[in-house]
C-alpha positions as CSV (number, residue, x, y, z in Angstrom):
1,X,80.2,-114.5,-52.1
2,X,78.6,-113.7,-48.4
3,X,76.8,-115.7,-47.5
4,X,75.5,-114.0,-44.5
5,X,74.4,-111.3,-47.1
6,X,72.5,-114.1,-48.9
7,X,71.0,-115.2,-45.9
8,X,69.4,-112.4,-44.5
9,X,68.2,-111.4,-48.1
10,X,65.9,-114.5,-47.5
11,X,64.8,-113.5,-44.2
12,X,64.2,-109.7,-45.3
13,X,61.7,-111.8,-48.2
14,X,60.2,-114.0,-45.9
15,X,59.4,-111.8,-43.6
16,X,57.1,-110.0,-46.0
17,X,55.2,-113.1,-46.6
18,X,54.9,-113.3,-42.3
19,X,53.0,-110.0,-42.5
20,X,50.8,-111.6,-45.3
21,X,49.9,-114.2,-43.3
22,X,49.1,-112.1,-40.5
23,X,46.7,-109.9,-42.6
24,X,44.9,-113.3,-43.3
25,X,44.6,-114.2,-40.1
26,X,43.5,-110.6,-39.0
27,X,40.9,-110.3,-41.5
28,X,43.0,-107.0,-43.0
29,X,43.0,-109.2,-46.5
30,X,40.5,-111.6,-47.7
31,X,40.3,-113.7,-50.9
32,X,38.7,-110.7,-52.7
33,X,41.3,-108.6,-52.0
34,X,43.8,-111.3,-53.4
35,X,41.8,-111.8,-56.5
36,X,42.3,-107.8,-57.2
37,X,46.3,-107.9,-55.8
38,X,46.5,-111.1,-58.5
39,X,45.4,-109.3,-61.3
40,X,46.8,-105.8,-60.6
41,X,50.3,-107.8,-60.3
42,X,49.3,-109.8,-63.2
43,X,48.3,-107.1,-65.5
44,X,50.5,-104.0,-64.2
45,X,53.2,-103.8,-61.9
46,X,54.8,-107.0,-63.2
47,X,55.1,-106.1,-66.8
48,X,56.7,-102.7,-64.8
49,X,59.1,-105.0,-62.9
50,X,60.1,-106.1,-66.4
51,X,60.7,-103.5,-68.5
52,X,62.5,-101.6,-65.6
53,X,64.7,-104.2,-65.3
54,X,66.6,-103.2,-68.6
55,X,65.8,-99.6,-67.9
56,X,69.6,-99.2,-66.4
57,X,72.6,-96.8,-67.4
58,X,74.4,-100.5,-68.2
59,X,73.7,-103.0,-70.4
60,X,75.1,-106.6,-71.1
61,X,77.3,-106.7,-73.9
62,X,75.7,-107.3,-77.4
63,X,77.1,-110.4,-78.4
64,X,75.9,-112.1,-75.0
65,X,72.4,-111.6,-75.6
66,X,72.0,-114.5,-77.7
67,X,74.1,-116.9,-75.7
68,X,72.3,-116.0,-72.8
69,X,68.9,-116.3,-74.4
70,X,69.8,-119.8,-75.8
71,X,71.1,-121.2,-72.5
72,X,67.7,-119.7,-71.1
73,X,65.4,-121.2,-73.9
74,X,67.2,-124.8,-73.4
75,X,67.1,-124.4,-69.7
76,X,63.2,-124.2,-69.7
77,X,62.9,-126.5,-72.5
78,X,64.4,-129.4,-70.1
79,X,62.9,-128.0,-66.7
80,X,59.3,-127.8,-68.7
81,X,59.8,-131.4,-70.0
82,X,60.9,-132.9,-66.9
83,X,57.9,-131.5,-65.2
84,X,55.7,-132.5,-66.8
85,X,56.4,-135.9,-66.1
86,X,58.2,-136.4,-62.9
87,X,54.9,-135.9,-61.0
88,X,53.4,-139.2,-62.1
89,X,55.9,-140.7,-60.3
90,X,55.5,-139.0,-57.4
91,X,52.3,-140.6,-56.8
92,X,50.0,-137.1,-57.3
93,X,46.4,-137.5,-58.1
94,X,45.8,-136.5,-62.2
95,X,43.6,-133.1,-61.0
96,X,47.1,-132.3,-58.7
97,X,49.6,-133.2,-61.5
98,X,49.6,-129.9,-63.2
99,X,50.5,-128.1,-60.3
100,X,53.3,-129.8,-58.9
101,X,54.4,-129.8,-62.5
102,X,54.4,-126.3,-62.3
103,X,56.2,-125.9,-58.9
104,X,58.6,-128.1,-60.4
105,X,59.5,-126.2,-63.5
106,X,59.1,-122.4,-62.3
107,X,60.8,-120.6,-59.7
108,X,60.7,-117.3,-57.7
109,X,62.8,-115.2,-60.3
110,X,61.7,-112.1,-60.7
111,X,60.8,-111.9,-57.0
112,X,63.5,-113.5,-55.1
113,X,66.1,-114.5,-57.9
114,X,67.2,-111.0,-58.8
115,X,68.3,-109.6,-55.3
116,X,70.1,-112.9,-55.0
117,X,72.0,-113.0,-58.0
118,X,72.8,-108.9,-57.5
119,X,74.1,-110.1,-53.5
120,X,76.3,-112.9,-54.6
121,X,77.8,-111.8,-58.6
122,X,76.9,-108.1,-58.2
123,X,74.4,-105.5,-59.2
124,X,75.7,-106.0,-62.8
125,X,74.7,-109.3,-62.9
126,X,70.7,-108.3,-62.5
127,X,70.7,-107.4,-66.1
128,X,72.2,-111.0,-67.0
129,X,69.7,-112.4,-65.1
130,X,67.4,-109.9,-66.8
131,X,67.7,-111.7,-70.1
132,X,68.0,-115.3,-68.9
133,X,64.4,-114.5,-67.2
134,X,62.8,-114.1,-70.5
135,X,62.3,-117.5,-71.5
136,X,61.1,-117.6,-67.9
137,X,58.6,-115.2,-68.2
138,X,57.5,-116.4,-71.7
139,X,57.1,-120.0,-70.5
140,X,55.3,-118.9,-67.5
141,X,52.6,-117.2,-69.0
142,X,52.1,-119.8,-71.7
143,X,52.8,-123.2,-70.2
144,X,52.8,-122.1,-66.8
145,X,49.2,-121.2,-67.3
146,X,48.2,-124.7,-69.1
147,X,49.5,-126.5,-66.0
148,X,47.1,-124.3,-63.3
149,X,44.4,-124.2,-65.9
150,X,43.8,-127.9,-66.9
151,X,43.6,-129.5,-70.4
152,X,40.5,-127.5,-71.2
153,X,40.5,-124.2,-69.8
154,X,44.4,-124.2,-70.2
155,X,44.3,-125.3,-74.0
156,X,46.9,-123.2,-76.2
157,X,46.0,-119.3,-76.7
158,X,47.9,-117.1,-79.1
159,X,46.6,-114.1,-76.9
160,X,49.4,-115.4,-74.0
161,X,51.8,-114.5,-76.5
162,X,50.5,-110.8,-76.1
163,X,49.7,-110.6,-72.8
164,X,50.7,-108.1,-70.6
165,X,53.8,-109.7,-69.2
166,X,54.5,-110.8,-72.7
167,X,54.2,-107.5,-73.7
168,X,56.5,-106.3,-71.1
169,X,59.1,-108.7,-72.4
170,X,59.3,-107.9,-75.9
171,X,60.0,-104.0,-74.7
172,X,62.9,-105.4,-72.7
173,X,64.4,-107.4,-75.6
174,X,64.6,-104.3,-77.7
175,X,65.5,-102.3,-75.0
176,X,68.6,-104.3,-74.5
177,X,69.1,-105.4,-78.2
178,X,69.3,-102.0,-79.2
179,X,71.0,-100.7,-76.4
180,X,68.5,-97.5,-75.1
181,X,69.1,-95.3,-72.9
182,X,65.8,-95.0,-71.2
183,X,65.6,-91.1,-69.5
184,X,65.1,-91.2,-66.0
185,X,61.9,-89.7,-66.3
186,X,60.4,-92.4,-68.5
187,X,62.3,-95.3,-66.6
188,X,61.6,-93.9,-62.5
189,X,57.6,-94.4,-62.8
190,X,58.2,-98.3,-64.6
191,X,60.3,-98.6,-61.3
192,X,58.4,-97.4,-58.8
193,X,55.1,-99.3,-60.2
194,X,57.5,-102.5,-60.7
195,X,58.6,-102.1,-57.1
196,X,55.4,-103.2,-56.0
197,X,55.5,-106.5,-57.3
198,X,57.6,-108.2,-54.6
199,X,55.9,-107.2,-52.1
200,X,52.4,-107.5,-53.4
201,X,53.2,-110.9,-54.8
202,X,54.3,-112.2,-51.5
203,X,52.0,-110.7,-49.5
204,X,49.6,-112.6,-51.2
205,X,51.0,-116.0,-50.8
206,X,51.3,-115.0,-47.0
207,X,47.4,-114.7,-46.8
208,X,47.1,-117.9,-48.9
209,X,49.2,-119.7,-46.5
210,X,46.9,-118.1,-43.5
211,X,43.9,-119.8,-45.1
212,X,45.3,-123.6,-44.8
213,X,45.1,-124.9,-41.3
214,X,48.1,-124.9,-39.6
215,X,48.6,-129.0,-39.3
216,X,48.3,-128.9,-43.2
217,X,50.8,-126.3,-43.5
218,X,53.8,-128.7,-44.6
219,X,51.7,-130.6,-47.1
220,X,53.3,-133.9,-46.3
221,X,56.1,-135.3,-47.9
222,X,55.3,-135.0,-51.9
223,X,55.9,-131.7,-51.0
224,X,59.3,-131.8,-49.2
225,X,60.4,-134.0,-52.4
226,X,58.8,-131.4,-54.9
227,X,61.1,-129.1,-52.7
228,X,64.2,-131.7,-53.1
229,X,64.2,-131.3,-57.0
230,X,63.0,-127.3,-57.2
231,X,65.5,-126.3,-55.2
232,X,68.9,-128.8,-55.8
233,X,68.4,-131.6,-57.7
234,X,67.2,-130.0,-60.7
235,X,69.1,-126.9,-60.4
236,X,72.9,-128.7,-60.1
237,X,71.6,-131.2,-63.1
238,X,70.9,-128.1,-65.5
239,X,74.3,-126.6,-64.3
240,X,76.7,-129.8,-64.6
241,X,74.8,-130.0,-68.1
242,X,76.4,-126.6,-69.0
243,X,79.8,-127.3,-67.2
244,X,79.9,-130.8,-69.3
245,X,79.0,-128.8,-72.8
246,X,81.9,-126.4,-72.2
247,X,79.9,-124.1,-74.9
248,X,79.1,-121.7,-71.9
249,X,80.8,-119.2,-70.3
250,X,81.4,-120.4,-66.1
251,X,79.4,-117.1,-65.6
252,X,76.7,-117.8,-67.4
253,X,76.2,-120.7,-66.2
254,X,76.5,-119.8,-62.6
255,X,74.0,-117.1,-62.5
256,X,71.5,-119.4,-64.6
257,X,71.8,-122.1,-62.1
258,X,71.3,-119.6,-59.3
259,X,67.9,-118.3,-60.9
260,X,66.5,-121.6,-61.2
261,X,67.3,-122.8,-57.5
262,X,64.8,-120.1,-56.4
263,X,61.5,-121.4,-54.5
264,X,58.1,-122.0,-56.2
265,X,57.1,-118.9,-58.2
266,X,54.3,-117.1,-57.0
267,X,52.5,-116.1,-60.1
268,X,51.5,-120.1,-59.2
269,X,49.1,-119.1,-56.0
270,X,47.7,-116.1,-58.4
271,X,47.4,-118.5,-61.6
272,X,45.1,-120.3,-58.8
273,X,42.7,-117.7,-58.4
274,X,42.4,-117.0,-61.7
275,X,41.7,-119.9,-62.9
276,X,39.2,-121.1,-59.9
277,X,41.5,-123.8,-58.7
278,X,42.3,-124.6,-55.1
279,X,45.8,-122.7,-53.9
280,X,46.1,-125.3,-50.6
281,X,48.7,-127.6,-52.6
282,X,50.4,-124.2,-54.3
283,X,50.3,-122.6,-51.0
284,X,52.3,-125.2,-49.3
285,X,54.7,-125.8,-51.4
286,X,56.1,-121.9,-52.5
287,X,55.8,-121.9,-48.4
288,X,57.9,-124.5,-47.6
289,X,60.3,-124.0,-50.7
290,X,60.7,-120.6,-49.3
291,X,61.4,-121.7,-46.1
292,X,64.0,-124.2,-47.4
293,X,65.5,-121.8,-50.0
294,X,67.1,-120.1,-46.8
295,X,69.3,-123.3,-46.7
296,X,69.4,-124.5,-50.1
297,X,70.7,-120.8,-52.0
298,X,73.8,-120.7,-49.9
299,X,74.3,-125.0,-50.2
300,X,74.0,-124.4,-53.9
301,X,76.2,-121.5,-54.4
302,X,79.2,-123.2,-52.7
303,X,78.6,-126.0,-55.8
304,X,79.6,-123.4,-58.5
């Protein structure tokens, strides 16, 4: 694994969110202009990013693809329940809970965890990680919206479970259950739309960070241990249970513990606007979760 590959992969990223936060503070992007980014990456290029995903000339094997969505659907099922408690003791206020219990159970996969994964196991992993992302996205969309959106406006909907995104991810499962060969011509334009998603998503959270004053910036220290548990703690306790089990393959099991050590998602700052709550406390922590992922990815990679 090089690490120095790793590293500079996180600097390339960050860098991006640097230029968003430099539009903010230029006035070249408002919060309108976020609102339409949000939805555009909401609605379009992310169900793109998806489906282009499986869209390559290789495949995981066959048999995999139900290992690897079980390890996925039990991995979400413990980060999910965990997060949704842990922040009580943390000493967050009740309006607050439901976003640190988001930071806490979703990271920066499709964005950050793919390029990752593809520097340290190689570009064949993506499409593992392709797979063990669906419960992610599915969760995301579903539970990952409850938490931004309160009790009320957040109550179940069985329209998340055809959302766009969720639409996106049903065409990837058959794409890779079935094994097809997408032609170049259908799979380039899903690609080049999909492209857009990383840096339009990050942009974003670099304007978001531009609108909290700079002495707020760090969030103070419920962030940093929100970041603790994101980014280690949680990830090594998922992969030890996996090691323990002995029911997964070590691959497997590294590349799932490597997508869930991956910094607060963003679709968290652009659940925000959505649903009309304040990004400040999102803001902080996918900024200093990215900052510390720079450190933490390489620390955690040298555990597997």
């Amino acid at each position: 694994m090089d690490f120095k590959v790793i590293l500079e992969q996180m600097v390339m990223l960050f860098s991006v969110v640097i230029a968003g936060y430099i539009c903010g503070k230029t006035k070249l992007m408002d919060q309108t202009t976020s609102k339409k980014m949000s939805a555009l990456i909401i609605n379009l290029t992310c169900p793109c990013l998806i489906i282009a995903s499986t869209m390559g000339d290789k495949l995981p094997e066959r048999g995999l693809i139900i290992p690897l969505l079980i390890v996925s659907s039990v991995t979400y099922f413990i980060l999910i329940s965990i997060a949704a408690i842990l922040p009580k003791y943390f000493g967050v206020k009740d309006k607050d809970q439901g976003i640190f219990s988001f930071m806490l159970a979703f990271g920066n996969v499709g964005f950050i965890g793919y390029p990752v994964v593809a520097s340290m196991f190689g570009p064949e992993a993506v499409f593992y990680a392709s797979v063990l992302n669906v419960a992610n996205t599915f969760c995301v969309f579903i539970w990952g919206a409850q938490f931004i959106a309160g009790k009320e406006e957040g109550k179940f909907q069985w329209s998340r479970f055809y959302s766009p995104a969720m639409i996106g991810t049903y065409i990837s499962i058959i794409i890779v259950a079935f094994a097809v060969k997408t032609p170049h011509v259908i799979a380039q334009p899903f690609t080049l739309i999909g492209n857009i998603t990383v840096p339009g998503s990050l942009l974003i959270i670099g304007y978001s960070i531009s609108q909290i004053p700079t002495r707020k910036m760090t969030g103070g220290p419920k962030i940093f241990i929100m970041a603790v548990f994101r980014l280690f703690i949680l990830p090594v306790f998922i992969m030890y249970i996996f090691k323990f089990s002995g029911l997964v393959d070590e691959k497997i099991t590294n590349i799932n513990t490597m997508i869930i050590a991956m910094p607060v998602a963003s679709f968290g700052t652009m659940f925000c606007f959505k649903y009309g709550r304040d990004e400040t406390i999102m803001a902080q922590g996918t900024f200093i979760t990215t900052l510390l992922s720079m450190l933490t990815i390489p620390i955690v990679s040298m555990l597997l």
